[in-house]
N, C-alpha and C positions, 0 to 999 in steps of 0.2 A: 504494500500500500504506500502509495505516495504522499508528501506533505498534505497536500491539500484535503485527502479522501479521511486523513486520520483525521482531520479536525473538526468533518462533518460528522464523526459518528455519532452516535447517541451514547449518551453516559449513563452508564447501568448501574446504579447504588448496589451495595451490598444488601445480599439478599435477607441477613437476617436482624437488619436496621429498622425497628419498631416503628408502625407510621401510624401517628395520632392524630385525627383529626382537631382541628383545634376548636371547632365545638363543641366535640366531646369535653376537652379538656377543661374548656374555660365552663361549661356545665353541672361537673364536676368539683367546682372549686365554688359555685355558688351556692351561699344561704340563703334559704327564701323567708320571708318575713311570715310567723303561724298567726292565726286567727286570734288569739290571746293577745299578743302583741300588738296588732295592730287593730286592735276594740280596746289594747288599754292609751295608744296613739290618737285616737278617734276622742276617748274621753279627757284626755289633756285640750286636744282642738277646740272640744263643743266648750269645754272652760275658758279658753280663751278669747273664742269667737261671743262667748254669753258677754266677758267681761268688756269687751269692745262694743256690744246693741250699748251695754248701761252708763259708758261716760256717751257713746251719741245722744241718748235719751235724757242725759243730763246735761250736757253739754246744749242742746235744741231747746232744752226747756230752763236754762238760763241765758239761751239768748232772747228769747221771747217768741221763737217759733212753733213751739208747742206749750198748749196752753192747759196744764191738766187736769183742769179744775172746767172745763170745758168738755160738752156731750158733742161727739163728733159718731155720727152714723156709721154700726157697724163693719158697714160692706165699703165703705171707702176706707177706713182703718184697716182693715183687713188688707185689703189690695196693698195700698201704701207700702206698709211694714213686710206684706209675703216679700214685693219687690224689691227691696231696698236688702231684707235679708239674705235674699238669693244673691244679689248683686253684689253685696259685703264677702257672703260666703265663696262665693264664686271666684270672686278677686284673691280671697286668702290663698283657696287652695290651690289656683290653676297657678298664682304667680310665685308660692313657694315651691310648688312642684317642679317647675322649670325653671328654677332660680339655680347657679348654683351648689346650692346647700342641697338641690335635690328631694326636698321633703317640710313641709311643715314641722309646727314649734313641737308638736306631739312626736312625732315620726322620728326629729332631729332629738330628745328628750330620751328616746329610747333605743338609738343607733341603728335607723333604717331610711331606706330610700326609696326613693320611686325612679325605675329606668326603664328604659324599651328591650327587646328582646338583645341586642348588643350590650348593655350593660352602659350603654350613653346615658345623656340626660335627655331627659323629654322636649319637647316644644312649648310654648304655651297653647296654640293650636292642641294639643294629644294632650295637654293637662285636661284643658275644656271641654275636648271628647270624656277624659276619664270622670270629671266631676259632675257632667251631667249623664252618665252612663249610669252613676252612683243611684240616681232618682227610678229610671228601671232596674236597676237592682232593688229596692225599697217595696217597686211597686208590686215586685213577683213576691209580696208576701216575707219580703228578706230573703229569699235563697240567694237572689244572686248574691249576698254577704257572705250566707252561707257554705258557698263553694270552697270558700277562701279554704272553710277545713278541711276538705275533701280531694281537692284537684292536686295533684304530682308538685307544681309550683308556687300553689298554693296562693292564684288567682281566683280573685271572683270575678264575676261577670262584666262588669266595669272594666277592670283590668284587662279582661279576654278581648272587648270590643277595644279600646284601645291599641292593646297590643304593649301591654305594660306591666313590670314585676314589680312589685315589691321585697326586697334582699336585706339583709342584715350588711353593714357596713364594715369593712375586714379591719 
């Protein structure tokens, strides 16, 4: 064989050089976040998100924008405050989730994350899928929560439509 013909060969590895996919590997190396953990994640959240409604509510009602000595009709109260909570809640979690810290004050409190199936950081786009995926997880009765104990990864449904893990942080 001449110069040239030797340097197009193909290089043949040794046949008994172990070949790992590196999915397997980095799949293998991950913790997924259990159902306990992230319900006791969940309950630092709602404490934080309650303690944030009560200085706006105080805050509103010593500027003079809310008046509480004032009867204000059910169904407009209602609406106001659904909206305004969803939109508070919403803001917390999609922009701590893609922040990143990777995870709310609960999440970060107990050393977990939220990532996509790469083990990146999310979007705020794919926060906002997962946080309102959360509300049809709710609506099936809480199972979609409930998968969280049950699924290999240890996704619920929110998670699954996203395309998002929750892991324990190394």
């Amino acid at each position: 064989m001449d110069k040239k013909q030797e340097d197009i060969q193909p290089i043949v590895e040794n046949e008994t050089t172990p070949v790992t996919e590196p999915e397997a590997v980095a799949e293998a190396q991950v913790r997924y976040a259990g159902f306990w953990k992230r319900l006791a994640a969940y309950i630092i959240d709602f404490v934080v998100i309650s303690f944030v409604f009560v200085i706006i509510g105080f805050a509103l009602a010593l500027m003079g924008l809310v008046d509480l000595n004032q009867e204000v009709p059910m169904e407009k109260y209602d609406n106001t405050v659904d909206l305004g909570s969803i939109l508070i809640t919403w803001g917390y979690f999609a922009l701590m989730e893609s922040s990143s810290k990777q995870g709310t004050l609960g999440k970060m409190a107990l050393g977990i994350k939220v990532t996509d199936y790469d083990g990146q950081r999310i979007s705020f786009l794919r926060a906002t899928g997962r946080f309102f995926g959360k509300y049809l997880s709710a609506i099936l009765l809480m199972i979609g929560f409930l998968m969280i104990a049950f699924t290999a990864r240890k996704q619920g449904l929110h998670d699954i439509l996203a395309r998002t893990l929750v892991v324990n942080q190394r």
